[in-house]
LOLOMI-203321 format. One record per residue: residue number from 1; y, x, z of N, C-alpha, C, O in turn. Coordinates in steps of 0.05 Angstrom, whole numbers. Atoms other than C-alpha are relative to their C-alpha. Last residue first. Layout:
<pts>
PT;NUM;Y;X;Z;Y;X;Z;Y;X;Z;Y;X;Z
...
</pts>
This chain:
<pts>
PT;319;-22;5;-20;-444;374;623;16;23;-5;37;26;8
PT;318;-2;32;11;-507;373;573;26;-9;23;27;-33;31
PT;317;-34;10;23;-500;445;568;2;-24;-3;12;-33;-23
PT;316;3;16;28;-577;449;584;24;2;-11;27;1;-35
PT;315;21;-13;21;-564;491;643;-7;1;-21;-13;21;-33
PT;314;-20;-22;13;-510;441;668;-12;18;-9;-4;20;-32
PT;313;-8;7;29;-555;386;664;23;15;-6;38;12;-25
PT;312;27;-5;32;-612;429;704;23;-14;-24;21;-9;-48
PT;311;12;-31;11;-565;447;757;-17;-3;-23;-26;13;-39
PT;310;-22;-15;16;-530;378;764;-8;21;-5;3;29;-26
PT;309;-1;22;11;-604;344;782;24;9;-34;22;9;-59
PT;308;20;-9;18;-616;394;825;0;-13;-25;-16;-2;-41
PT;307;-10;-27;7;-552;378;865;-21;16;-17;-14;38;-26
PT;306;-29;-6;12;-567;308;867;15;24;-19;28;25;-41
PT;305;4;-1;24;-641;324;882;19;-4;-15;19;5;-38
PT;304;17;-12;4;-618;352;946;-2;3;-30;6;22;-43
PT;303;-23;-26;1;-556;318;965;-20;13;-24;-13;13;-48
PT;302;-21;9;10;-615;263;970;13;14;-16;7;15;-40
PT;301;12;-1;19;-658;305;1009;3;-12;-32;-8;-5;-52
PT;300;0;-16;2;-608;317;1060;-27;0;-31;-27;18;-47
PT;299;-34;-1;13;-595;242;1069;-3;28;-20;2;26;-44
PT;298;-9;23;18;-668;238;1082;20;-4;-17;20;-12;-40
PT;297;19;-9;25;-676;291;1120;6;-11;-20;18;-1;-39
PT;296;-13;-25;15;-613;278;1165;-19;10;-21;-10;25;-39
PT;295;-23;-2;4;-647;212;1181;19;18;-21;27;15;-44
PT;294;7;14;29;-709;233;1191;26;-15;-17;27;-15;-42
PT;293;-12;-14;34;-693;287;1232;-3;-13;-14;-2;-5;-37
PT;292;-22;-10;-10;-720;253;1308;26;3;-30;47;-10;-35
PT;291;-6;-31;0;-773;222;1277;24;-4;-3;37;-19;-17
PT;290;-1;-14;-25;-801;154;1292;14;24;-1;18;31;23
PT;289;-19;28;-18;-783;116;1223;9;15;22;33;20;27
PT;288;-22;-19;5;-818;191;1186;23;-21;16;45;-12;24
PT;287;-7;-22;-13;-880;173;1197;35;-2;10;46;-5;31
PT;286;-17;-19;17;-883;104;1165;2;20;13;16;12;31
PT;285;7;-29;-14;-937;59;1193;13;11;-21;5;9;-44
PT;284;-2;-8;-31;-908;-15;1196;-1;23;5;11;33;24
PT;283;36;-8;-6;-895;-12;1125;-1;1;28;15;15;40
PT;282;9;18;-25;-818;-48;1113;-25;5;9;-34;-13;23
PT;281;26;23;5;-796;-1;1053;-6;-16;34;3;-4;54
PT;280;-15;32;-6;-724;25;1057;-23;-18;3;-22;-43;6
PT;279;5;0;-29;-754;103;1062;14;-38;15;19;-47;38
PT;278;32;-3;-23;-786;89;992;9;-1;33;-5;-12;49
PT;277;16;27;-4;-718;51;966;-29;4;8;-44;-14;17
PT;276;-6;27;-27;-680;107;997;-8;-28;-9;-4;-48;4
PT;275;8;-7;-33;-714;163;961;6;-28;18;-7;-41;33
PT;274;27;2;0;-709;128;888;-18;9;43;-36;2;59
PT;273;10;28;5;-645;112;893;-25;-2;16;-33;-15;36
PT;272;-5;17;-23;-628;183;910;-10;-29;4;-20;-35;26
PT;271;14;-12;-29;-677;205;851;6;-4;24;-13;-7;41
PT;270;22;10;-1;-635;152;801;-20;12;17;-33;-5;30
PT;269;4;13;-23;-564;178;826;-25;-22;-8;-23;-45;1
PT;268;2;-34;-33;-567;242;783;-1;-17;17;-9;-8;38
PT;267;25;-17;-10;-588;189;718;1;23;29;-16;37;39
PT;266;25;15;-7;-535;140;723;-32;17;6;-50;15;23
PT;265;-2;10;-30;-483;189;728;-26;-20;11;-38;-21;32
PT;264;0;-24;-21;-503;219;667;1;-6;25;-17;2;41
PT;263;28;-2;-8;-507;149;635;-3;33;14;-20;33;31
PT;262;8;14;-17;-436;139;659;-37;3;-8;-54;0;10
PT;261;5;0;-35;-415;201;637;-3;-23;10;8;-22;32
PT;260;21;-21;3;-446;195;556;6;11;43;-11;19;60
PT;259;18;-2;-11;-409;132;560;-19;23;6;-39;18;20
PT;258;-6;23;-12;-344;150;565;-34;-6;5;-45;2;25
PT;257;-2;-27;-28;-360;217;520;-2;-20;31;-15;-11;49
PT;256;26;-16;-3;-392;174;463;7;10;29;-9;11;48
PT;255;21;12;-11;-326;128;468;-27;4;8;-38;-9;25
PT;254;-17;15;-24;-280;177;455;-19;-18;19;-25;-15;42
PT;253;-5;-26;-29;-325;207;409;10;0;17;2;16;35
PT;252;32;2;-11;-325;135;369;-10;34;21;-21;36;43
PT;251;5;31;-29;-254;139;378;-20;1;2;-29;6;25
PT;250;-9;-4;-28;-249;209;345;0;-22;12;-1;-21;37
PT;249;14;-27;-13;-294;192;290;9;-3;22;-3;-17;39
PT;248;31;15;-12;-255;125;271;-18;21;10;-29;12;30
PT;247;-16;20;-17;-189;167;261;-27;-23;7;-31;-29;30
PT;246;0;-25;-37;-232;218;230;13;-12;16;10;-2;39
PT;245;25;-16;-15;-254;171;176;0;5;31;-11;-1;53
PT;244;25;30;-4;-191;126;163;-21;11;15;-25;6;39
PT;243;-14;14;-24;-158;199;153;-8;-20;13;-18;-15;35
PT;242;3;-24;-19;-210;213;106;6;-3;25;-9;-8;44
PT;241;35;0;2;-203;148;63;-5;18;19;-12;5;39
PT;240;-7;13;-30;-121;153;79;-33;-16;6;-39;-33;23
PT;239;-7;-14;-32;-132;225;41;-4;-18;20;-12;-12;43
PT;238;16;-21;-17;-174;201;-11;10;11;28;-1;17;49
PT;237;16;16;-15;-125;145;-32;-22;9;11;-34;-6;26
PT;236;-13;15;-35;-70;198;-32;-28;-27;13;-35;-32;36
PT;235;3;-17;-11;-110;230;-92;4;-7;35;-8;-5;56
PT;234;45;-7;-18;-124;173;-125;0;21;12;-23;27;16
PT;233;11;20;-16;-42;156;-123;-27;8;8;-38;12;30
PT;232;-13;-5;-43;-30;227;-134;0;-24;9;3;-25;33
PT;231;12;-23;-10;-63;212;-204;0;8;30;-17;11;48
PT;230;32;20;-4;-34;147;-219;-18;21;15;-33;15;34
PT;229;-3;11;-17;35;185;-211;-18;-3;8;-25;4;31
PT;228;11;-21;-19;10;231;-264;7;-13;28;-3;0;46
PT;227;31;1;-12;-9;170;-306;1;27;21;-19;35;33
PT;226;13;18;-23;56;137;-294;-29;12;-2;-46;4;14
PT;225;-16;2;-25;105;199;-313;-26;-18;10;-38;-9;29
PT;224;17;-23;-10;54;208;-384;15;5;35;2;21;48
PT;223;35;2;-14;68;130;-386;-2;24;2;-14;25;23
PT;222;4;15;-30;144;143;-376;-27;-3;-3;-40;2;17
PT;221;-5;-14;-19;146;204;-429;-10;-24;29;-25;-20;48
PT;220;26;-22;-11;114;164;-478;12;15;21;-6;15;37
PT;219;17;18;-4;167;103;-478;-20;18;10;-30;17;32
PT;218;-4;18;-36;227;146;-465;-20;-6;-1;-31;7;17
PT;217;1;-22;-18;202;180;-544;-1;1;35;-17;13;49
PT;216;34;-6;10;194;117;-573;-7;23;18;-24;23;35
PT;215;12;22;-17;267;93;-546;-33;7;-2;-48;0;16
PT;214;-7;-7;-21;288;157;-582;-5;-18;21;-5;-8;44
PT;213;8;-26;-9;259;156;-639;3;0;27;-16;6;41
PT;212;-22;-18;8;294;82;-652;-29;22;14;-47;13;29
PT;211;-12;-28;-26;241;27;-644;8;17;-7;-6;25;-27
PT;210;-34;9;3;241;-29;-707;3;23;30;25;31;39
PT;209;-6;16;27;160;-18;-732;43;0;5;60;2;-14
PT;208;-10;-25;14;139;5;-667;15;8;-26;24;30;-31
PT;207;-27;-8;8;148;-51;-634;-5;22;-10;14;37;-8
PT;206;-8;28;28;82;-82;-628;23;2;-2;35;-19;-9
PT;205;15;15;17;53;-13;-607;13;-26;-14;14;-31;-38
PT;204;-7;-19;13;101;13;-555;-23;-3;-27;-21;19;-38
PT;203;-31;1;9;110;-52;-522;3;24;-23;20;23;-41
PT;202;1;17;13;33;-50;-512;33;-10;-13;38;-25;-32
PT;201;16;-10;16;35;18;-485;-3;-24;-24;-6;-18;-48
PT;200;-10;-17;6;91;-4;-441;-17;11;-23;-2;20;-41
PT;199;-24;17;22;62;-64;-418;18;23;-13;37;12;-24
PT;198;9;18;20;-7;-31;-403;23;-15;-21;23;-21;-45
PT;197;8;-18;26;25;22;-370;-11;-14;-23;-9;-6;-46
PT;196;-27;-12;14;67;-17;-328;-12;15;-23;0;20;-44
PT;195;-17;24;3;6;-58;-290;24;11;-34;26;1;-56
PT;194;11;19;25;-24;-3;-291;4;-15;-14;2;-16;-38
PT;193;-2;-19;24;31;29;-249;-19;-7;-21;-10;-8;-44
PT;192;-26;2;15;37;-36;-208;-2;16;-23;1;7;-46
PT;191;1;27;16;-34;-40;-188;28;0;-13;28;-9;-36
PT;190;20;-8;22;-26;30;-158;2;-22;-26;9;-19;-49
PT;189;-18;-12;23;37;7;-124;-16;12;-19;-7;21;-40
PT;188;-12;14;22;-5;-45;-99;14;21;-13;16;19;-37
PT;187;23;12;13;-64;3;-71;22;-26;-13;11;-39;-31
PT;186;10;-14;39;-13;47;-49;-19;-13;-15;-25;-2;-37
PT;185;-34;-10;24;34;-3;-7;-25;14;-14;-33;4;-35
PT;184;-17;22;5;-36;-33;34;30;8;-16;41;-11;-26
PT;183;23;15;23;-70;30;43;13;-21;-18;18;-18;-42
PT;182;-1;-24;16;-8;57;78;-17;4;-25;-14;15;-47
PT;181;-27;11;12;-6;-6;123;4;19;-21;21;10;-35
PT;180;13;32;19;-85;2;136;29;0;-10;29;-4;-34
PT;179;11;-7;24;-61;80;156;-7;-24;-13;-10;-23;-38
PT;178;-22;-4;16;-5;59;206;-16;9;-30;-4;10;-51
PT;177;-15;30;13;-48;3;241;17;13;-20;28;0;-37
PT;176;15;22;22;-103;61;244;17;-18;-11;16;-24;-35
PT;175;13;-3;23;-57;112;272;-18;-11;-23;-19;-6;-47
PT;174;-19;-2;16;-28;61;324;-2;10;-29;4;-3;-49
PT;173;6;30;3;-102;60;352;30;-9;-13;27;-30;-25
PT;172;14;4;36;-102;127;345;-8;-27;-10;-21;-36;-28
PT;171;-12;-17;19;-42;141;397;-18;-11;-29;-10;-17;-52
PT;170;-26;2;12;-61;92;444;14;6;-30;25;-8;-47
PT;169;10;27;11;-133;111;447;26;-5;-10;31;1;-33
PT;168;14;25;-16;-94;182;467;-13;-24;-12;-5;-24;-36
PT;167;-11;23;14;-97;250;428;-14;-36;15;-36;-47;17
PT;166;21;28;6;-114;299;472;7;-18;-10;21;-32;5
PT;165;6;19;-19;-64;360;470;-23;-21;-14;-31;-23;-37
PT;164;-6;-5;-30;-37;417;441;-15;-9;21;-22;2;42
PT;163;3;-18;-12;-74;418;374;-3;2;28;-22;9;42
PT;162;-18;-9;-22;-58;352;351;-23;14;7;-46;5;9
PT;161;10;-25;-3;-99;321;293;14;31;14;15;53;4
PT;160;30;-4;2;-86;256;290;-13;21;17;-26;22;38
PT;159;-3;25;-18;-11;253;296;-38;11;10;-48;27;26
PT;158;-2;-23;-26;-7;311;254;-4;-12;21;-5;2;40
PT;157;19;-25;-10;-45;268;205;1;20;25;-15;30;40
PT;156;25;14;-6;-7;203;213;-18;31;3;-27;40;24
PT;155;-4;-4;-23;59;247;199;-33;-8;21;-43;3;40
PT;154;-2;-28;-21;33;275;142;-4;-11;26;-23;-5;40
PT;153;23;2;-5;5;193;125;4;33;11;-10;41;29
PT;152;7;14;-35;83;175;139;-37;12;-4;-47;9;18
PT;151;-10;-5;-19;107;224;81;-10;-13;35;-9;-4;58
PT;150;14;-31;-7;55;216;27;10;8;23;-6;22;36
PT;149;16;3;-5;75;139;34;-16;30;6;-31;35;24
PT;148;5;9;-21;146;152;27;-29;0;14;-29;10;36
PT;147;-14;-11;-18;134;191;-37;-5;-7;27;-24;3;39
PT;146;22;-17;-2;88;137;-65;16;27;14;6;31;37
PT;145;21;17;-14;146;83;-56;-24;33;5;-24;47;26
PT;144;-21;3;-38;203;135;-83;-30;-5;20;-42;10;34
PT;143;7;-22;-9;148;141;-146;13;8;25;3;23;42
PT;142;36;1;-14;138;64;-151;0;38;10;-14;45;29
PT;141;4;12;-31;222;65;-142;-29;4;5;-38;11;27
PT;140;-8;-15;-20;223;112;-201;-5;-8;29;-15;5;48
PT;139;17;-17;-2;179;75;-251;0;12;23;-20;17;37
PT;138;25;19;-12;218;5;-241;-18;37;11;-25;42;34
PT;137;-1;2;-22;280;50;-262;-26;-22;21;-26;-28;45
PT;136;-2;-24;-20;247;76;-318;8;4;28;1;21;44
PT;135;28;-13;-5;218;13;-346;9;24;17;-2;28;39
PT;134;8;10;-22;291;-18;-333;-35;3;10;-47;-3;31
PT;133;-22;8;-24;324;22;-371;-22;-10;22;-31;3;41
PT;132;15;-24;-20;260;24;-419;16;13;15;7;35;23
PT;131;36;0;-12;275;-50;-429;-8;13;6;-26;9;23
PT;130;-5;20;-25;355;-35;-437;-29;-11;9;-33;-14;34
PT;129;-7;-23;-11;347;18;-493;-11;-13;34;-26;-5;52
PT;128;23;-12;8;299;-34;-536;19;15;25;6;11;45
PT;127;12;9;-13;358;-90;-528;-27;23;13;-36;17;35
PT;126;23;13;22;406;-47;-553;-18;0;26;-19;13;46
PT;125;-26;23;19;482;-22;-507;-33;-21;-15;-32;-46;-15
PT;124;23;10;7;458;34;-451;8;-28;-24;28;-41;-20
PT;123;-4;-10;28;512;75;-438;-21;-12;-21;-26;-5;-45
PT;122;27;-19;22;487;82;-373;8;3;-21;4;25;-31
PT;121;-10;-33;12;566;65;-330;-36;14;-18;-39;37;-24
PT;120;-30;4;6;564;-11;-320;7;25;-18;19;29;-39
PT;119;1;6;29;486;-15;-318;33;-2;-9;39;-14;-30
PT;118;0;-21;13;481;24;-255;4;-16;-29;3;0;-48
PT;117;-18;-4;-11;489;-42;-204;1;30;-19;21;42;-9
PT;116;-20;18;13;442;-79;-254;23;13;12;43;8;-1
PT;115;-9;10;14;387;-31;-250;22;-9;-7;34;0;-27
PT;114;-5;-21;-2;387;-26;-176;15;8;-32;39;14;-34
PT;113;-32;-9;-13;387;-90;-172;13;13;-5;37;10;-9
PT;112;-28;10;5;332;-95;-225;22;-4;21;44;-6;10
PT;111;-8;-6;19;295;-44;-202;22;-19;-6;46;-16;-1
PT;110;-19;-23;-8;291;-66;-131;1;9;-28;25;12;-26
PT;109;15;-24;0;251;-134;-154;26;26;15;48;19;23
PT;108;-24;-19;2;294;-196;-137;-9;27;-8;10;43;-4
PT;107;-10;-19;-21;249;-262;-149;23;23;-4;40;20;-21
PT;106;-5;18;-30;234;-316;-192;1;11;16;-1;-4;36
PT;105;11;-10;-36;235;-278;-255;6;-21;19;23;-38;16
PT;104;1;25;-19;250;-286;-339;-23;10;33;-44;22;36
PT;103;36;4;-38;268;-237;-363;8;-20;-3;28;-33;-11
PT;102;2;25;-14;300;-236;-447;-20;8;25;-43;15;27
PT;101;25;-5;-18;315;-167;-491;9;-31;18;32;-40;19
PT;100;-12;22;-25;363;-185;-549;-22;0;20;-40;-16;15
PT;99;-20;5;-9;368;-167;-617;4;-2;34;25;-8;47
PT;98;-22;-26;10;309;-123;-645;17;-10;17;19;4;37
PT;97;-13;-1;23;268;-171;-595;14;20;-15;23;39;-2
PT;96;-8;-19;18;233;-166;-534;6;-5;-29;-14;-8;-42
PT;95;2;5;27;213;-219;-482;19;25;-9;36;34;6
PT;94;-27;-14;17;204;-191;-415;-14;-10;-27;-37;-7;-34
PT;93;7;0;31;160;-236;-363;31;5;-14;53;-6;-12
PT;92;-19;-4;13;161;-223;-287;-1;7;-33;-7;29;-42
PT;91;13;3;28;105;-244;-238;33;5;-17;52;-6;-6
PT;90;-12;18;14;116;-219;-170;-4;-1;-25;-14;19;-35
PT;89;6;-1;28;82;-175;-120;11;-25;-12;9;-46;1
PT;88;21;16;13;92;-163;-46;13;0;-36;34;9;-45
PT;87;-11;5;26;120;-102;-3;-21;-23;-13;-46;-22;-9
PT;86;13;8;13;98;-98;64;13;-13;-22;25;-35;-21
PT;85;35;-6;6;120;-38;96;-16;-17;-7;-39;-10;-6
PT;84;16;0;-14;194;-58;75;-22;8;6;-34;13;-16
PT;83;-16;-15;-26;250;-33;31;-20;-7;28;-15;6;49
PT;82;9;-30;5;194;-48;-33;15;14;23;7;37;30
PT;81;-2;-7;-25;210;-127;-13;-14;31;-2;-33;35;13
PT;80;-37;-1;-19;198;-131;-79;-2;-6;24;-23;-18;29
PT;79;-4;-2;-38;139;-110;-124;37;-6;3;59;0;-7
PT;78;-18;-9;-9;132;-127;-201;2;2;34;3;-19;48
PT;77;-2;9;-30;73;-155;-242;26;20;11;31;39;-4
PT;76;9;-20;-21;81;-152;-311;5;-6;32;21;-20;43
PT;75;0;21;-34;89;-214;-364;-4;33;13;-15;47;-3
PT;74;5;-13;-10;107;-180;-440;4;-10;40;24;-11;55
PT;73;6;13;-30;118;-227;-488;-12;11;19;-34;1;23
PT;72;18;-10;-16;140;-186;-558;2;-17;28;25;-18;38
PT;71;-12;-5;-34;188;-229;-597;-25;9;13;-43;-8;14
PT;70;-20;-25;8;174;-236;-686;7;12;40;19;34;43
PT;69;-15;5;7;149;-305;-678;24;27;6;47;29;13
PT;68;-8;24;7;100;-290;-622;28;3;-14;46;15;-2
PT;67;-32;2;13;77;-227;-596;-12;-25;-20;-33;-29;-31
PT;66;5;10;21;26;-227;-536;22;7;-19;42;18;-10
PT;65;-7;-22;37;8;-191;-479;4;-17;-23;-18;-23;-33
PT;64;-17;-18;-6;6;-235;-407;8;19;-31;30;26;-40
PT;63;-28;15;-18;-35;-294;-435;22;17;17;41;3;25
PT;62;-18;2;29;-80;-246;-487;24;-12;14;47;-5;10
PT;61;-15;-25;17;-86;-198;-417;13;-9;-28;32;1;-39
PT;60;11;-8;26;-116;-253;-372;14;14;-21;28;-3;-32
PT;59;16;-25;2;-86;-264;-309;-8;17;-28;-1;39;-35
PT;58;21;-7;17;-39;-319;-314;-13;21;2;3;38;-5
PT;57;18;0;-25;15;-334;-259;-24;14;-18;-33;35;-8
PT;56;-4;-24;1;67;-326;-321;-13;9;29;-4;28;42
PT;55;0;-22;15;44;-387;-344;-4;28;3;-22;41;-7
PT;54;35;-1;-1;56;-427;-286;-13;21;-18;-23;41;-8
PT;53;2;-13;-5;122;-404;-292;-29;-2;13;-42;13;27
PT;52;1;9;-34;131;-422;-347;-11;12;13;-26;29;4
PT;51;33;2;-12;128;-377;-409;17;-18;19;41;-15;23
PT;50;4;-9;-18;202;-386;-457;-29;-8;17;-38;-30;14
PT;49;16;18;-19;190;-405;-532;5;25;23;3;49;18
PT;48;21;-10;-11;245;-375;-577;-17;-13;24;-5;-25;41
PT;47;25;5;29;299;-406;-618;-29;16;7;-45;22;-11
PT;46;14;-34;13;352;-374;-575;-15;-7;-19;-15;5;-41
PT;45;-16;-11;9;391;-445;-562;-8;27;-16;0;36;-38
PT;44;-11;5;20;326;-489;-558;28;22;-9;28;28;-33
PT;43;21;6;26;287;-452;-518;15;-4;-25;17;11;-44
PT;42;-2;-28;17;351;-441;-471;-17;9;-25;-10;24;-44
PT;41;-30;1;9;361;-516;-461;-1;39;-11;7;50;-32
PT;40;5;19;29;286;-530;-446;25;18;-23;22;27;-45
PT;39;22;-16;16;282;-467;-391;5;-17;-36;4;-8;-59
PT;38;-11;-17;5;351;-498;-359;-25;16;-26;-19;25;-48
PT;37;-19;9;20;316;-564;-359;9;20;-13;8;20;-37
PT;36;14;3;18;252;-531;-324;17;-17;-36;10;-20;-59
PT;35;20;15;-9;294;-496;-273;-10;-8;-31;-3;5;-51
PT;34;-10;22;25;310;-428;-283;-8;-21;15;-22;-18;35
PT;33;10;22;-4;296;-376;-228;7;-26;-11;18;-42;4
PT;32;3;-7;-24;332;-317;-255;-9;-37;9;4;-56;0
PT;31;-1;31;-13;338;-316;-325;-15;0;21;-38;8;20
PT;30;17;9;-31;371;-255;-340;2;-18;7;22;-30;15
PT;29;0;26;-24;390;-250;-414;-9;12;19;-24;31;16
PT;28;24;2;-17;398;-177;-446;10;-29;15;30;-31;29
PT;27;17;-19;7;443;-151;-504;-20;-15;7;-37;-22;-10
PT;26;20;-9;-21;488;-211;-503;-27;14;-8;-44;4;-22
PT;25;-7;-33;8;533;-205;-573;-16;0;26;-25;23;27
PT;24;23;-9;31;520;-282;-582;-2;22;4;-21;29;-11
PT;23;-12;-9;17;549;-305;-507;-18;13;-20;-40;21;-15
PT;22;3;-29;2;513;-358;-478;12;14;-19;13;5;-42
PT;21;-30;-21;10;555;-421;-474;-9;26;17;1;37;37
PT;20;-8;9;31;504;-482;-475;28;23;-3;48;21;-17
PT;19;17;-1;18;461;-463;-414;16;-4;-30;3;0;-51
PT;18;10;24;-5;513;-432;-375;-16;-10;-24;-11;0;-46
PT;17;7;9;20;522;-346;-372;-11;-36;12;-25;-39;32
PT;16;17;23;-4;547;-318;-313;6;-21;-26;26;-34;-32
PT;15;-10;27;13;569;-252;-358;-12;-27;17;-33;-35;6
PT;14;1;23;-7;560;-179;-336;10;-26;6;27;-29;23
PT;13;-21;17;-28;580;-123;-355;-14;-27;-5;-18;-37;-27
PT;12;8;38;2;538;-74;-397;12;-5;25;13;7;46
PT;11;16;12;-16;555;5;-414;0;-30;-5;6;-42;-25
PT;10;-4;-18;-23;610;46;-434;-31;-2;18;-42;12;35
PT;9;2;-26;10;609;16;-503;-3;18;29;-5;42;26
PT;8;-31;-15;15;628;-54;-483;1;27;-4;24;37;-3
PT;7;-5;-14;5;552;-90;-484;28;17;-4;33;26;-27
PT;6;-15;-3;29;546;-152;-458;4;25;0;12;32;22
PT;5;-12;-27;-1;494;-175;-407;8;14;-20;-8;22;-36
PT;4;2;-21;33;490;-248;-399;5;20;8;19;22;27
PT;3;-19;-12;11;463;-275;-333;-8;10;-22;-29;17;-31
PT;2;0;-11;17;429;-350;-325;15;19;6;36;10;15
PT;1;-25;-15;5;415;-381;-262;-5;19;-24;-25;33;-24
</pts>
């Protein structure tokens, strides 16, 4: 699916654009999961090579960064499903031109929605305005995202680290599933902001030559926006490092205490043991068989070291 996005001074409206009747005055294509005909057919009309989307799987920085034939090729990774706790990553390549910014995507990112449902009233009209449009609103959601995330690891902490009361297995065993999920969003939205800085730094370099002041100007402000983001990302990834910690501490203390009374117990009923497997013996000559008290001694001696047993490990403080 092809949209055009045309410029009428107020803003950009939107055009379902077909392969042989794109409009000329379109600021910005969106080619939204093309197929390989549609890819041919637009090649040829723009006069520009589109990536596949094998292509735009690529890792390597010359295969994501390049400029070609006057059009910057800029691949970045992109999150979507960003309204969930597990947001995933997408490949999304912006061509750049004086005339005419070009995506190409196979998914829905939250910028561009968001993006496209604000693009009636920005005011936004050149291809260059309309790429750091959509750099700024890409920026915002990673800082929404990192927001959110500062917000559930509070709660994770007070959670944690309750005053009132004992914090149950229950409780920190939820705390773990909510800190790996909290790992899991900032360690991509980290990857994202790199991600963005690289194409932005590199947009702001092989364009600099035809960028207005003022698109130049957006450009540095959003990387000095993504590296302080980046910042309170490494900061947040210390906290759910910590948190992680003490949330494994307190179980393993949980568990220390669990066993620490069954070997306690084991040790105050090893001298009883020990009495009634001597008076359990089978010797023909035992004193103590015949006697009247042996019985009550016996028992009574028991009690005995029991209770001697708890006096020395409460003495120590080991109870």
């Amino acid at each position: 699916m092809i949209h055009a996005w045309v410029a009428n001074g107020k803003g950009l409206v939107r055009h379902e654009a077909c392969q042989d009747c794109i409009p000329e005055a379109a600021a910005w294509l969106d080619l939204v999961d093309i197929t390989s005909e549609e890819d041919a057919k637009v090649e040829a009309l723009l006069g520009i090579a589109v990536p596949t989307r094998a292509e735009m799987q690529e890792i390597e920085a010359s295969s994501r960064l390049y400029k070609e034939d006057g059009a910057s090729y800029m691949t970045a990774t992109m999150l979507i499903k960003t309204e969930t706790m597990s947001p995933e990553s997408t490949a999304v390549t912006f061509i750049l031109t004086p005339q005419r910014l070009v995506t190409l995507r196979y998914a829905e990112p939250w910028s561009f929605r968001t993006f496209g449902q604000r693009a009636g009233k920005n005011g936004l009209a050149t291809a260059e305005q309309i790429f750091v449009g959509l750099m700024d609103t890409t920026v915002e959601r990673l800082a929404d995202m990192l927001e959110l995330v500062a917000l559930e690891l509070d709660h994770v902490s007070q959670m944690v680290f309750k005053r009132t009361q004992q914090v149950s297995d229950a409780e920190l065993q939820r705390a773990i599933i909510k800190i790996g999920t909290c790992g899991n969003i900032l360690s991509k939205v980290r990857e994202s902001l790199i991600d963005k800085s690289r194409v932005m730094t590199f947009a702001e370099q092989s364009c600099h030559d035809w960028l207005t002041p003022d698109s130049a100007s957006r450009l540095k402000a959003l990387l000095h926006d993504i590296q302080t983001l980046s910042d309170h990302a490494t900061f947040m990834s210390g906290k759910i490092a910590f948190l992680l910690d003490a949330t494994l501490g307190l179980i393993n203390i949980e568990q220390n205490r669990i066993i620490k009374i069954f070997s306690i117990a084991a040790v105050i009923f090893m001298p009883p043991t020990l009495i009634a497997s001597i008076f359990g013996m089978n010797f023909q000559v035992m004193p103590e068989l015949h006697w009247e008290y042996g019985y009550p001694y016996a028992v009574g001696l028991m009690l005995a070291t029991v209770g001697g047993t708890l006096y020395v490990f409460r003495r120590q403080r080991w109870l």
